[in-house]
C-alpha positions in Angstrom: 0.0 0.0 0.0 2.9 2.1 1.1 4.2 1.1 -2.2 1.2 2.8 -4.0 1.1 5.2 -2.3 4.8 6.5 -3.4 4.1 5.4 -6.9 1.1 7.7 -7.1 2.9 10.7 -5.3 6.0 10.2 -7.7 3.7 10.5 -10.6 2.1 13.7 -9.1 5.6 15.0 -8.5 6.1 14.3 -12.6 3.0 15.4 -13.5 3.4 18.6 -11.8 7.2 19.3 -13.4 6.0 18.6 -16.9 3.7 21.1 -16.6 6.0 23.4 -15.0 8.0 23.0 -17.1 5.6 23.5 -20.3 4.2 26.8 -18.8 8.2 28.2 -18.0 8.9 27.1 -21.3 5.3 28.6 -23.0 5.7 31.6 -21.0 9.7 32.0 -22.2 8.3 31.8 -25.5 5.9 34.7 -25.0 8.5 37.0 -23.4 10.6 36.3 -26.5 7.9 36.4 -29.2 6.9 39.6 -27.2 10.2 41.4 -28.0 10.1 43.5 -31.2 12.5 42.3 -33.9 12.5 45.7 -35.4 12.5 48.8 -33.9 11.7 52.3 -35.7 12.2 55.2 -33.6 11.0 58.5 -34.9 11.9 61.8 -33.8 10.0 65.2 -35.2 12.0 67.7 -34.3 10.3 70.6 -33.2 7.3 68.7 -33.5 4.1 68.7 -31.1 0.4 67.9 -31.5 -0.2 71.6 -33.0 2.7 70.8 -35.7 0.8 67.4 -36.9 -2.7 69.1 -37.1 -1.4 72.1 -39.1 -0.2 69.6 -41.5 -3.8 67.9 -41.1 -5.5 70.9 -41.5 -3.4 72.1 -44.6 -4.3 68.2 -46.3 -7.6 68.8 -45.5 -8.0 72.1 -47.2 -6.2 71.3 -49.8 -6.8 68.1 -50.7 -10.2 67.7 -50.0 -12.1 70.9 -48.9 -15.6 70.3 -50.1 -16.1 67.6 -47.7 -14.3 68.9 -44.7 -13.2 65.3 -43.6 -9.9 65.7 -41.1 -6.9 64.2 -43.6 -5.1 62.5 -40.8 -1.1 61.6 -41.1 -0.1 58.3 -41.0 1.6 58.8 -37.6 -2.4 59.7 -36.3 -3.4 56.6 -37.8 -1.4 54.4 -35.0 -3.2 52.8 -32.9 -1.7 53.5 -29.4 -1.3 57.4 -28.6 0.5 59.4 -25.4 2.1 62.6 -24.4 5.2 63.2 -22.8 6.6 66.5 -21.0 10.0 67.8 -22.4 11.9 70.0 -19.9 15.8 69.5 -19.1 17.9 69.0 -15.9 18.4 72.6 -15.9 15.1 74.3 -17.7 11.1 74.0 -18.4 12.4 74.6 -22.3 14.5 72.2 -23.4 17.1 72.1 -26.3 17.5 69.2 -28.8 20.6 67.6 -27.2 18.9 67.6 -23.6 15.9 66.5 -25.4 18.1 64.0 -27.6 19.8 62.4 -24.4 16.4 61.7 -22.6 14.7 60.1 -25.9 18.1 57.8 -26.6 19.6 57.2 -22.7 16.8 57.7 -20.5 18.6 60.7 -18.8 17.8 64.7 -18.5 20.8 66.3 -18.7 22.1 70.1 -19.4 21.0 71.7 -22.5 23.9 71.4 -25.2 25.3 68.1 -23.3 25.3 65.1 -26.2 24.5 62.1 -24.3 26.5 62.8 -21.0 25.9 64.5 -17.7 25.5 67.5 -16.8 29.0 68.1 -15.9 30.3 66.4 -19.4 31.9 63.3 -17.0 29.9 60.4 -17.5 28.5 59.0 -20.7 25.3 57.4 -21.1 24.8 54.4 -23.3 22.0 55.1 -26.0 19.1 52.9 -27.0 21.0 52.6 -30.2 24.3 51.6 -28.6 22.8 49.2 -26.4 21.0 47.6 -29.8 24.1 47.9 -31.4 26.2 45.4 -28.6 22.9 42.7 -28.4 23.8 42.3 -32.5 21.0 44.3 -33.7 21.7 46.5 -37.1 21.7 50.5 -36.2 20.8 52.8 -38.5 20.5 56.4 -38.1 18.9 59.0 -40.6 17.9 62.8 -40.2 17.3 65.9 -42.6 19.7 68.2 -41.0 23.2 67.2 -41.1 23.7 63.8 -39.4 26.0 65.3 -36.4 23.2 67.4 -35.4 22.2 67.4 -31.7 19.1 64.9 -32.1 20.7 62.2 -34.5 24.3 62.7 -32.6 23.1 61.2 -29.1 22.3 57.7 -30.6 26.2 57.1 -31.1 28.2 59.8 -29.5 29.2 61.3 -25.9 30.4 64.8 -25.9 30.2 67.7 -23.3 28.8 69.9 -26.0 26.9 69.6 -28.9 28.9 72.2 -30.9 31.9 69.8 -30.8 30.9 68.7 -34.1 34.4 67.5 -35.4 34.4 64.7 -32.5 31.3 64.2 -33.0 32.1 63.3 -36.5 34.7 61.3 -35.4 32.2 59.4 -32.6 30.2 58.6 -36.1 33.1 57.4 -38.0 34.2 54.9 -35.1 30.6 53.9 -34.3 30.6 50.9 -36.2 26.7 51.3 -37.3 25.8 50.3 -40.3 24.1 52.8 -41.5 23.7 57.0 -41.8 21.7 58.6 -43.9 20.7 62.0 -44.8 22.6 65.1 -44.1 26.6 65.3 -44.4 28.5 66.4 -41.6 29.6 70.0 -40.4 33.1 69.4 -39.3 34.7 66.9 -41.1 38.4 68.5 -41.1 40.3 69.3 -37.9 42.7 68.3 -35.2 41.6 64.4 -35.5 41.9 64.3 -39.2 39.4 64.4 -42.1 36.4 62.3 -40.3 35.0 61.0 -43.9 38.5 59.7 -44.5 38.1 57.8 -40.9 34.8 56.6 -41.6 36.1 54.9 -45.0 39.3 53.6 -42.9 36.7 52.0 -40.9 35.2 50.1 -43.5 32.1 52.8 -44.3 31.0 53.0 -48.3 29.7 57.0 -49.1 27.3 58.0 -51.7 26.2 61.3 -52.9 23.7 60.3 -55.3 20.2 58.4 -55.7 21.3 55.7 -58.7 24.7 55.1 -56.3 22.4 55.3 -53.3 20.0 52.6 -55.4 22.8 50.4 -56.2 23.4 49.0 -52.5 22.7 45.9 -51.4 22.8 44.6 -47.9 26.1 42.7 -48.9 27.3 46.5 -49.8 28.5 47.0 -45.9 28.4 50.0 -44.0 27.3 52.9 -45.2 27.0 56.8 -45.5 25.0 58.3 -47.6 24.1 61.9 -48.4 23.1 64.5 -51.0 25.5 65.4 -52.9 24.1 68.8 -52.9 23.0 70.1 -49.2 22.3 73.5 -47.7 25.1 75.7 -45.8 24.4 73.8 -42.6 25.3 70.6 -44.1 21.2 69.4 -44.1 18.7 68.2 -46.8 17.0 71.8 -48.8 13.4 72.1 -47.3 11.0 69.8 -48.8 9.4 72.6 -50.4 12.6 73.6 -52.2 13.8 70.2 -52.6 15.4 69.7 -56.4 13.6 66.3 -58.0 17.0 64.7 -58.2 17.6 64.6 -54.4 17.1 61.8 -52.0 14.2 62.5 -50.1 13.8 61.7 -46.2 11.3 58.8 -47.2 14.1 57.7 -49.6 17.1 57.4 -47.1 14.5 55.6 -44.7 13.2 53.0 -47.3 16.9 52.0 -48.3 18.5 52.1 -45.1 15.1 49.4 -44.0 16.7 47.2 -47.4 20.2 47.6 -46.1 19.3 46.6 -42.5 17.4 43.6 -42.8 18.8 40.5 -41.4 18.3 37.6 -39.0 19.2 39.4 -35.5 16.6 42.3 -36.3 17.3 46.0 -36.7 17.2 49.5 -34.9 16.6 52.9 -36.9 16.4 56.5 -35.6 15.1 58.7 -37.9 14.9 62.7 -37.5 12.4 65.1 -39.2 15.2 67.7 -37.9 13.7 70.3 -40.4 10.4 70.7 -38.4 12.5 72.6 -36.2 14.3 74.9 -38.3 11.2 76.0 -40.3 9.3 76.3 -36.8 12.2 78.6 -35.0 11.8 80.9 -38.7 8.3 80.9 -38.1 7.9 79.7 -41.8 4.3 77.6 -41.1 4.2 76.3 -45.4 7.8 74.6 -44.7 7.1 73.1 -41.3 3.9 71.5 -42.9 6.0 70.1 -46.0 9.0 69.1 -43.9 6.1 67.5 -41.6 4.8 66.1 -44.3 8.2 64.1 -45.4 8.3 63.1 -41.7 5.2 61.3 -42.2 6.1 59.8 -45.2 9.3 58.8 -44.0 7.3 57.2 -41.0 4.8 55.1 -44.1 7.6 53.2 -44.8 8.1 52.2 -41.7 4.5 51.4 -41.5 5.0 49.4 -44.8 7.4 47.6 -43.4 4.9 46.7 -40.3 2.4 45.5 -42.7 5.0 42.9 -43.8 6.0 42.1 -40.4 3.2 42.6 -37.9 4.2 40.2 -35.2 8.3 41.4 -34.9 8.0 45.4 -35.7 8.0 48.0 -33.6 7.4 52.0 -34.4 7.4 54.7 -32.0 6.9 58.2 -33.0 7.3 61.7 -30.9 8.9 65.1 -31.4 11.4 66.4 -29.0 10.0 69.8 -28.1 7.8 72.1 -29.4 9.3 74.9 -31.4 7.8 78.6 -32.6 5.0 78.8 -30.1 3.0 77.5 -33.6 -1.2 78.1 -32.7 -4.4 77.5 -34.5 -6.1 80.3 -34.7 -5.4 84.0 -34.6 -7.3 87.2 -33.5 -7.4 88.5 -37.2 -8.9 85.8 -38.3 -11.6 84.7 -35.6 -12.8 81.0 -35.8 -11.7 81.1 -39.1 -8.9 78.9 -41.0 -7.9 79.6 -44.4 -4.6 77.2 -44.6 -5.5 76.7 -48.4 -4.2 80.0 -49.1 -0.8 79.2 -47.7 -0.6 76.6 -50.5 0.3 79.8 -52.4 3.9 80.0 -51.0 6.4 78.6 -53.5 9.4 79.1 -51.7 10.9 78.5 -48.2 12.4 81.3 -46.1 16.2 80.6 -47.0 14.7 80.2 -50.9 13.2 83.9 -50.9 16.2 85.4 -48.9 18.5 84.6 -51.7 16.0 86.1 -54.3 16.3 89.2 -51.7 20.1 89.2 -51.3 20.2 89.6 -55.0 18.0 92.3 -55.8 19.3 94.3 -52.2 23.2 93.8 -54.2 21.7 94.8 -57.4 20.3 97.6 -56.2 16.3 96.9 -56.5 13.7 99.2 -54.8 10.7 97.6 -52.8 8.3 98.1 -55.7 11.1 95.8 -58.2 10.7 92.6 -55.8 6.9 93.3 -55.2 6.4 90.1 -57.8 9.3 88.2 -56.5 7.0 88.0 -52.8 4.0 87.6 -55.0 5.8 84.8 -56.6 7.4 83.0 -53.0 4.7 84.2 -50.8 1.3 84.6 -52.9 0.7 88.0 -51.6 -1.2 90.1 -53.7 -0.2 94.1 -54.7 -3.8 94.7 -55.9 -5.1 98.5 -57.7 -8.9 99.5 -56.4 -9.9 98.7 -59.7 -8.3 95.0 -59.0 -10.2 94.4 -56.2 -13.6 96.1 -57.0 -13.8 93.5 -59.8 -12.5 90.9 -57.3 -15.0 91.5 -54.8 -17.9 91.6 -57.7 -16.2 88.1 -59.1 -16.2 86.9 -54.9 -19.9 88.1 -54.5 -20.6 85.8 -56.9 -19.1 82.3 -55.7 -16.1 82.5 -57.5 -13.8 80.8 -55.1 -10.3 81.7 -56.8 -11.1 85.8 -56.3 -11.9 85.3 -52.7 -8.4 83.9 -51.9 -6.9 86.4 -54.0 -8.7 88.9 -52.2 -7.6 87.0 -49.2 -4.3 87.4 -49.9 -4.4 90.9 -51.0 -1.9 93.2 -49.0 -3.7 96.4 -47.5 -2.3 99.5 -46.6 -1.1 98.8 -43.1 0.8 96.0 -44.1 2.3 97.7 -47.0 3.9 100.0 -44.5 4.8 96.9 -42.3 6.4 95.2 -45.7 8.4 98.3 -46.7 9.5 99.2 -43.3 10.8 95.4 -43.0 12.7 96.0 -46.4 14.4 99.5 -45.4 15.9 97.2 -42.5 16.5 94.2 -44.8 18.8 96.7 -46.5 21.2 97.6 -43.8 24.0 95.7 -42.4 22.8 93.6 -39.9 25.7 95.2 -37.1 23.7 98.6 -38.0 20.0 97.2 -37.4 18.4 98.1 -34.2 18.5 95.6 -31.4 16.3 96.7 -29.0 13.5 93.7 -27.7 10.3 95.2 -30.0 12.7 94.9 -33.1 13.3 91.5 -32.0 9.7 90.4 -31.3 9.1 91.5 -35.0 11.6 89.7 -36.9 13.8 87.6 -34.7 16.9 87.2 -35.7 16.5 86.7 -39.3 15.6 88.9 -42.1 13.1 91.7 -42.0 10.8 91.0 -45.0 10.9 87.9 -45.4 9.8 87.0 -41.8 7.1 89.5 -42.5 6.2 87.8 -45.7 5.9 84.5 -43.6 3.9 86.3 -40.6 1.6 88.0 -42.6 0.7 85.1 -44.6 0.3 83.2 -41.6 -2.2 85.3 -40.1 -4.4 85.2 -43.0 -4.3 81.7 -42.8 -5.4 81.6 -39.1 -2.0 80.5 -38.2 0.3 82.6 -35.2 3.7 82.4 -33.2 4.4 83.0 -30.0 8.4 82.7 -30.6 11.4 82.2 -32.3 12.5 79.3 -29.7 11.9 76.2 -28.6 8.6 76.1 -25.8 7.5 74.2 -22.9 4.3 72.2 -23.9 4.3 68.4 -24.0 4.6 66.4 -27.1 2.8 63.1 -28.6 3.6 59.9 -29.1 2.6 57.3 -31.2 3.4 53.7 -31.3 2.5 50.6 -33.6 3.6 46.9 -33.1 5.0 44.9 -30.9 4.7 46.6 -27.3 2.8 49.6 -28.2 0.6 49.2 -25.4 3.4 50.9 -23.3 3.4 53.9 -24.4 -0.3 54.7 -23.7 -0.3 57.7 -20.8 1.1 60.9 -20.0 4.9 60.4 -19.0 8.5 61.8 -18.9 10.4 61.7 -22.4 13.1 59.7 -20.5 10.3 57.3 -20.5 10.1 56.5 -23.6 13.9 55.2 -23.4 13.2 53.2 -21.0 10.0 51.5 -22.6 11.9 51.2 -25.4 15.4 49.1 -23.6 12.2 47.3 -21.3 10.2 45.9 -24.8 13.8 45.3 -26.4 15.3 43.5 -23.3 18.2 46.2 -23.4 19.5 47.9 -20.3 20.9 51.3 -20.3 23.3 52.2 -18.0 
């Protein structure tokens, strides 16, 4: 009986292990299978909520405006939404390498400080990094040059973010596989050329879409960048952008070719021009640049559709830049955005139409058709506009936005006052703070070309800087759940090493 008994108990005691055993093993399974194979991290930077319904807004009344449906961006269209505040170790406004730090390490830190403390003495291992060493792919893409603040915390450690030769240097020993996008600002200096480093080190660079096109993932590591960029090294606006360059979408879909492979991939990719347009108060090239961004982010989302169960995509902005509102006191309830589709021409386009005709000597009544032509403002006679207004009275949507856009008498004073400034030396224009509320610290008319079109529009600025309000995030895939709340930006580092079974130091 005893015998049995002992029997019975053993097979209990086996029973029970097997199936121990079966739920360790089942439930090691899931935490594996729960762990995104591919990870797409995108950054707008610049970029809140108000940024991604201008865009919406400008779709919406451009594409379709007879229905009024709300175009939404792909990035809206994720299924998992949250908001995250922004401020620094040192400040309520934070800049992009403070903001960079939290987003890749998890840490606040100083503003200017690229992925270290606040006293430039300890480094922090980015979300990048730390996919780099588990045998993950990196890849790492923006629109501004690629040693910017933002893209430059993903793989280097400096005590300031104007240390861009080192930086470049940080890139070039990185051993990532991939950069695309901008070049870099400080290749040459006490270190050596960093490109010639970076080809020492086993990196391939292209300039150009067919050599870009031509890369396979047997091709190595690579850099890759326009072979044309602006003076700061970056991608032109979108709105200026020449049809033979690389576009933000383009560098993204390759470097998602070039990545592939068994052990997975991570890629950081910057909408870095957000920013830029936002701090010139330029709403017509946020909205494009935004608009890049978001196609950058649908081939991400492509590749989701391929790969539902091992992708990941998160997607926020850094800060909020430009004070950039809905709605201005001009303007009432109203929104006009289709009449900003009349801009042709970012800020930097039209100041190099107005550097010309200031050298050559033009008066304000010779470049009155170059701002018609950048801006869509309109120089209309009384007779112009009676006949306008008849044409208006009478349903004819085209002379309403003309009339719209039509330039009265106030801001014609406004506009020429701006020009007499544009004219000077800027050592010789004044400095005092109302000057500076007016234009900033870029050039007289065309910041008044870009305001007063705004406020037709219903669009307004608060600044020229970055602000304090928090930004969104959006998530797809494989953990998405997590980022679902109102949290810290230093957060979403650390949902992103917790779903990727990293740790960050």
């Amino acid at each position: 009986m005893n015998l049995q008994k002992h029997k019975k108990c053993m097979a209990t005691v086996m029973k029970t292990a097997v199936i121990s055993m079966l739920i360790f093993l089942m439930s090691a399974a899931y935490a594996y299978a729960g762990q995104p194979k591919y990870v797409f991290f995108f950054i707008g930077d610049g970029m809140a909520t108000v940024q991604v319904n201008a865009a919406e807004i400008f779709a919406s009344s451009v594409i379709d405006p007879d229905t009024r449906m709300h175009e939404k961006l792909g990035m809206s269209q994720m299924p998992y939404h949250g908001l995250a505040t922004t401020f620094s170790e040192n400040s309520y406004i934070t800049d992009s390498a403070a903001a960079g730090t939290a987003l890749a390490c998890g840490y606040k830190t100083m503003s200017g400080v690229v992925a270290m403390d606040a006293d430039g003495t300890v480094s922090y291992k980015s979300i990048a990094k730390a996919a780099h060493e588990a045998g993950m792919k990196v890849g790492i893409v923006s629109s501004v040059s690629i040693d910017h603040a933002t893209p430059a915390v993903f793989y280097a450690n400096q005590p300031s973010r104007g240390m861009y030769h080192e930086i470049d240097h940080d890139l070039a020993n990185s051993g990532f596989e991939y950069f695309g996008g901008g070049g870099l600002k400080r290749p040459d200096g006490s270190l050596g050329n960093a490109y010639d480093a970076a080809i020492a080190n086993g990196y391939t660079i292209v300039t150009d879409r067919a050599a870009l096109e031509a890369l396979t993932p047997d091709s190595g590591k690579v850099l890759a960048y326009n072979h044309t960029l602006d003076g700061s090294k970056a991608l032109y606006y979108e709105l200026d952008r020449p049809a033979d360059h690389i576009s933000l979408a383009e560098f993204t879909a390759k470097g998602i070719e070039l990545l592939d492979n068994p052990n997975g991939f991570f890629m950081m990719v910057e909408g870095g021009k957000i920013d830029w347009a936002c701090h010139a108060n330029d709403a017509r090239s946020a909205i494009e640049d935004t608009f890049a961004f978001d196609n950058a982010i649908k081939e991400a989302i492509d590749f989701y559709n391929a790969h539902p169960t091992e992708t990941l995509i998160v997607v926020t902005g850094d800060h909020e830049c430009g004070g950039l509102t809905i709605g201005y006191a001009g303007t009432g309830y109203g929104t006009y955005y289709d009449i900003i589709n009349r801009q042709n021409q970012s800020y930097i386009e039209f100041g190099k139409v107005l550097s010309a005709a200031i050298g050559s000597g033009e008066t304000f009544n010779d470049i009155k058709d170059d701002i018609t032509t950048a801006f869509g403002l309109e120089f209309l006679s009384a007779f112009e506009k009676r006949t306008l207004e008849a044409l208006a009275d009478a349903g004819d949507h085209e002379a309403s936005v003309t009339l719209r856009l039509a330039v009265d008498n106030y801001e014609l004073q406004d506009l020429m006052r701006a020009f007499t400034l544009s004219k000077m030396p800027r050592s010789s224009r004044p400095s005092d703070r109302r000057t500076y509320e007016l234009y900033g610290s870029y050039d007289p008319l065309t910041v008044t070309c870009t305001h007063m079109l705004n406020k037709k529009a219903g669009i307004a600025w608060t600044s020229y800087s970055h602000t304090g309000v928090p930004v969104p995030v959006f998530a797809q895939g494989v953990t998405g759940e997590d980022y679902v709340g109102f949290y810290d930006n230093t957060d979403i580092a650390k949902k992103l090493a917790a779903g990727m079974g990293l740790t960050l130091n």
